[in-house]
N, C-alpha and C positions, 0 to 999 in steps of 0.2 A: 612415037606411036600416036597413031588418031584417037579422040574419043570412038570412030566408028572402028577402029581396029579393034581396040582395045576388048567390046562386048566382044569380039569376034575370038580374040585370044583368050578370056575366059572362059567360051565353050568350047574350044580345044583344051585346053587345059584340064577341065570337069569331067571331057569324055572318057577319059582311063578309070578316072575315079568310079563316076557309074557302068564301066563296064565291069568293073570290080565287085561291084556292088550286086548286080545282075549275076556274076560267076558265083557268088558267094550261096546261091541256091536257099535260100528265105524264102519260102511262100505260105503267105496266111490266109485264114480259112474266112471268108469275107459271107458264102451261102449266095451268092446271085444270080448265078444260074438255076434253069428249071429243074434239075435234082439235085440229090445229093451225094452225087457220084465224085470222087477223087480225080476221075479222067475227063471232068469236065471243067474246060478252062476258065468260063467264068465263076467259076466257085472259088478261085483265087484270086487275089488282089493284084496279084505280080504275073500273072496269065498260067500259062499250062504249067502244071507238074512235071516234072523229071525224076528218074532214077537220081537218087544221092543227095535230093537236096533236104532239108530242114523244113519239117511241117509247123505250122502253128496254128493254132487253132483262138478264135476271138471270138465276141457277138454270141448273137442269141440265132441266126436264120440258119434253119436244114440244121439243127443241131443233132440228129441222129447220121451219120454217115456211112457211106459205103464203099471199102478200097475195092477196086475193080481191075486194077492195074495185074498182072500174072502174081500168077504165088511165087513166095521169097522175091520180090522185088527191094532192094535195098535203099535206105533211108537213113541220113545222119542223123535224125533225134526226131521225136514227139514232142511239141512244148502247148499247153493250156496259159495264154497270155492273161496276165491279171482281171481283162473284162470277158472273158469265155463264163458262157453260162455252164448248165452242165450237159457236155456233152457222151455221144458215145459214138465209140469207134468199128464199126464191123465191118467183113468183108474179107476178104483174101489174108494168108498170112502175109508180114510183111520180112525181110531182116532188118531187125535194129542196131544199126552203128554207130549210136548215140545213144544221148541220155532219155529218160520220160519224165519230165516236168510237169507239176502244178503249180501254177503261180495264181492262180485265180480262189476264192474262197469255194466254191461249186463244186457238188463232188463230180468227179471225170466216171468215167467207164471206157475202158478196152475191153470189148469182146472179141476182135480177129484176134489171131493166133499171132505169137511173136516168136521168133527165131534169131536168138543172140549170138552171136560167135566171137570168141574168147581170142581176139584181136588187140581188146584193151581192156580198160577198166569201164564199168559200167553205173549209172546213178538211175536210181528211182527214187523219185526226190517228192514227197508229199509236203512242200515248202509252204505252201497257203491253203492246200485242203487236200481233202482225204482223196483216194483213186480206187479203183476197182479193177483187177486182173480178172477177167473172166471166160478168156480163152484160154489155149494153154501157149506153157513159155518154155522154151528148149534153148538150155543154152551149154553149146559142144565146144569142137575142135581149140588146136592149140595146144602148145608143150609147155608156156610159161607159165608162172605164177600170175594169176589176173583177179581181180575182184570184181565182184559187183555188190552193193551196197542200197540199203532203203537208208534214205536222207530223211530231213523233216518231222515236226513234232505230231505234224496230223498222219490215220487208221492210212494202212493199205491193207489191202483185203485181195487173199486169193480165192477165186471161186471153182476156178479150171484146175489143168491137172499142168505141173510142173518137173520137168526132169533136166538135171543138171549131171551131164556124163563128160565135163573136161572133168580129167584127174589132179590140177591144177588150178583150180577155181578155189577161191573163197567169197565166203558171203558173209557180208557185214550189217549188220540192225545197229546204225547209229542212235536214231533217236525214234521215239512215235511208237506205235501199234503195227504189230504184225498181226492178222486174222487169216487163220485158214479156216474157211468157212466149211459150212456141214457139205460132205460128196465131194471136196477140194482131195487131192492129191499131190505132195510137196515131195521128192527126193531127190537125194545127195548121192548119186552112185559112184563104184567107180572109185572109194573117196583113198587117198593113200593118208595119213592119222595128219602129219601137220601142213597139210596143201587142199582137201577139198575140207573145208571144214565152215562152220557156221559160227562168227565171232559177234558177238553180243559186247556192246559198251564202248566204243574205241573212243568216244566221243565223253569228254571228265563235263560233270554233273549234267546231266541230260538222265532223263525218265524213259524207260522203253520196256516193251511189255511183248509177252506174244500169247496168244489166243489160240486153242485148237477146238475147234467146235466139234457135238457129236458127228459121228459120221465122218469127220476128215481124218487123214492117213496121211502121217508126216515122217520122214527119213529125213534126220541132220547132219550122216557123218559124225564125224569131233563136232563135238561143241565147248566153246570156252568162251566164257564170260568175265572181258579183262576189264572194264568200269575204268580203264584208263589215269591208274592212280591216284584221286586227288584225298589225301588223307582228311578223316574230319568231312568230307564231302557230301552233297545234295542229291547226287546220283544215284537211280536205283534201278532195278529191273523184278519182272512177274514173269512168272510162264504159268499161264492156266489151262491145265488140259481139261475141258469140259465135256467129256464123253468120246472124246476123241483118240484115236491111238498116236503116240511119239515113240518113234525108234530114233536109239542111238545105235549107230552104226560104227563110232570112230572106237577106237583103244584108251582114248585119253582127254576123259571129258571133266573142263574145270569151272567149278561156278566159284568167282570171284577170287582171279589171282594179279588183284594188284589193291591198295589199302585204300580203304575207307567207302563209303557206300553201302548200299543193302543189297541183298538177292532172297526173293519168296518164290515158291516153286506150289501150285496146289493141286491138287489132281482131287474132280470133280465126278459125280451123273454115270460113274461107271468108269473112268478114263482109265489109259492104259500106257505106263513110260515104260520101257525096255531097253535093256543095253546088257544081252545075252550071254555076249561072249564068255567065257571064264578067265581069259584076260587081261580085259577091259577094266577099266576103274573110273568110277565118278567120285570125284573129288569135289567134297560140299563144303563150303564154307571155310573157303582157301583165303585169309588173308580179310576177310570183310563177315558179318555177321550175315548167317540164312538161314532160313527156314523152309522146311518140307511139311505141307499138310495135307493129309488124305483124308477128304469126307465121303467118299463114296468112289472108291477104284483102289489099281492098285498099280505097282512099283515094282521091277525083277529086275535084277543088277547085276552083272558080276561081280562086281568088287565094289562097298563104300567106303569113303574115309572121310571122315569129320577131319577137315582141314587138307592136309597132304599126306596122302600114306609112304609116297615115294622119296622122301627128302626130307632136310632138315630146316633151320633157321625161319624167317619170316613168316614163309608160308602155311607154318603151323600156327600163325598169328590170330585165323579167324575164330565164329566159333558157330555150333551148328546146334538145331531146335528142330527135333520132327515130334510131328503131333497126327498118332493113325488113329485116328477118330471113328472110322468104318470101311474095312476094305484091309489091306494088305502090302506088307514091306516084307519082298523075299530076297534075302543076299543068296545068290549060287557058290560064292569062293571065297570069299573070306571080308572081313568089318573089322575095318582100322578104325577101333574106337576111341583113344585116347591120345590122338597124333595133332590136337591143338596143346603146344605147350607152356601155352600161359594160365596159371592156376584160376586168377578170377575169371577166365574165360570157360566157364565148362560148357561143356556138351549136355544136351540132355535128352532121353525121348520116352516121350509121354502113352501110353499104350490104350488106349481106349477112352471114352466120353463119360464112363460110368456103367453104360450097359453094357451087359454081360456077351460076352460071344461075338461082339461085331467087328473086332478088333483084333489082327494078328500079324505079330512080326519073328522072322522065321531066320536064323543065320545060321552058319556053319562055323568054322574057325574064327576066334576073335585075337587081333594081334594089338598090342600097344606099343607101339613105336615110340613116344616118348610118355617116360614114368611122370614124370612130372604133373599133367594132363590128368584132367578129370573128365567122370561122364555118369550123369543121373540118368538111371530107370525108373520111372514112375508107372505103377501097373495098375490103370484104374478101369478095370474089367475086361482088359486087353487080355490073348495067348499067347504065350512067348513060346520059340520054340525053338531048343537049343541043339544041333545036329553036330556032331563028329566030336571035338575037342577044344579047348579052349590052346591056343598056343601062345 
């Protein structure tokens, strides 16, 4: 073969590779065309957009954008490249068949509308900075079991309204902040107790927190907070409802059923947790030590149980701490108070700050499932208030 061949066989050889490379549908967000429209080609480095391919967004030019393309046009993923300023996203809804990615420190914004469909698993991933959801996000169809999952230690924040109607969906908060911001709307319809539900921790020693501001309106389904065992561990999780209402929607909601780690729950400014059913049961401080504190709102349950009211062994390991400082704790069906069965571990709940009258916790039937288990009433100017029978 000649030296002049030779270049000539190289770029044969190259040409499959970059047609490869080409089909692979990569196009990043470069701003050099005269707007900032998505249908226009010089605004990508790789030329025009297509249905399916992978956006990425980089630079500082045209960083406000506008999708133009039809609504529900489909897209394998959103990515903010480590040197993306901070952008935002508006325009048409799009469907998302991929992940949405931060890789840049800058905070992102999505204000078009997204439309998930429960095809696979799904990541929203705050890896290098925080995001902002502020259109809304539907995510349906599908018979499997699918997840979708916030990744990353840095806030994602929802500002729009969100509704999740596969029956099949789970939602996982590995690590980071979740914020549902004040007028945000979050639910979980639809949900059957162990398939649409909201899983907190899967991820062993990682911090993660969620936030409901006044004014937002959140439906979880089940919720169960599994801190993903690691005994002795670093891991913790918060839920602050600060004026905000949470419903629980699911039958079987567990905060911390696997060892080691913390879980704090506080309800603030008026807030408002609910989990109606007569039922239902919330199971506090399954296996890990948590605490519930009310300074101003309040708590209506069907059923609590300091540890596990439904079983035996382990999961009666944890141990639980409420502190109703001003506002109210109302069990509707019954308070499994003494179902942590290790003696140094008691229970305790603390009934008021000192002042008179601001303070009330209200139950109905109390069961102790195991003798062994302890639980301190502290009444420091709390009302206690004792309804049907003790069983």
């Amino acid at each position: 073969m000649t030296v002049k061949n030779l270049g000539r066989y190289f770029a044969l050889s190259l040409a499959p590779l970059l047609a490869l490379q080409v089909s692979a549908g990569n196009k990043t967000w470069s701003g050099a065309g005269e707007d900032a429209r998505w249908t226009t080609a010089a605004n990508w480095t790789e030329g025009a957009v297509a249905a399916s391919d992978t956006l990425r967004f980089d630079g500082a030019v045209h960083p406000v954008t506008t999708n133009d393309f039809a609504v529900d046009t489909a897209f394998a993923g959103l990515t903010f490249l480590p040197g993306a300023a901070g952008f935002t996203l508006a325009g048409n809804r799009i469907t998302l068949n991929g992940d949405l990615v931060n890789q840049s420190p800058a905070a992102q914004t999505v204000a078009l509308p997204l439309l998930i469909t429960a095809t696979a698993d799904r990541t929203l991933n705050t890896a290098n900075g925080p995001m902002t959801l502020a259109g809304s996000l539907n995510y349906n169809v599908g018979t499997t079991a699918r997840s979708y999952k916030k990744a990353g230690a840095h806030e994602l924040t929802f500002t729009g309204a969100t509704r999740v109607t596969n029956l099949y969906s789970r939602f996982a908060l590995d690590e980071g902040t979740l914020r549902f911001a004040s007028g945000s709307t979050f639910h979980l319809v639809d949900f059957s107790n162990d398939r649409n539900i909201f899983r907190i921790g899967n991820v062993a020693n990682k911090q993660s927190a969620i936030i409901v501001e006044p004014g937002a309106d959140v439906a979880l389904g089940g919720l169960t907070l599994q801190m993903n065992g690691v005994t002795g561990g670093t891991g913790s999780f918060s839920l602050h409802v600060n004026g905000g209402r949470l419903a629980l929607t699911g039958t079987d909601n567990t905060f911390g059923d696997q060892p080691g780690n913390r879980a704090t729950l506080v309800i603030n400014n008026g807030g408002l947790i609910t989990n109606t059913s007569p039922d239902s049961i919330t199971s506090f401080g399954t296996r890990i030590p948590a605490s519930l504190t009310i300074n101003d709102g309040r708590a209506v349950l069907g059923q609590l149980s300091f540890g596990r009211g439904n079983t035996t062994g382990p999961r009666l390991g944890g141990r639980c701490d409420v502190f109703i400082n001003q506002g109210d704790l109302t069990i509707l069906t019954k308070l499994y108070s003494n179902t942590t069965s290790d003696p140094a571990r008691t229970n305790a709940i603390t009934l008021g700050d000192g002042r008179l009258g601001l303070a009330t916790f209200s139950t109905p039937n109390i069961a102790r499932p195991d003798l062994n288990g302890r639980v301190i009433l502290n009444l420091n100017g709390g009302t206690l208030e004792c309804r049907n029978t003790h069983t």
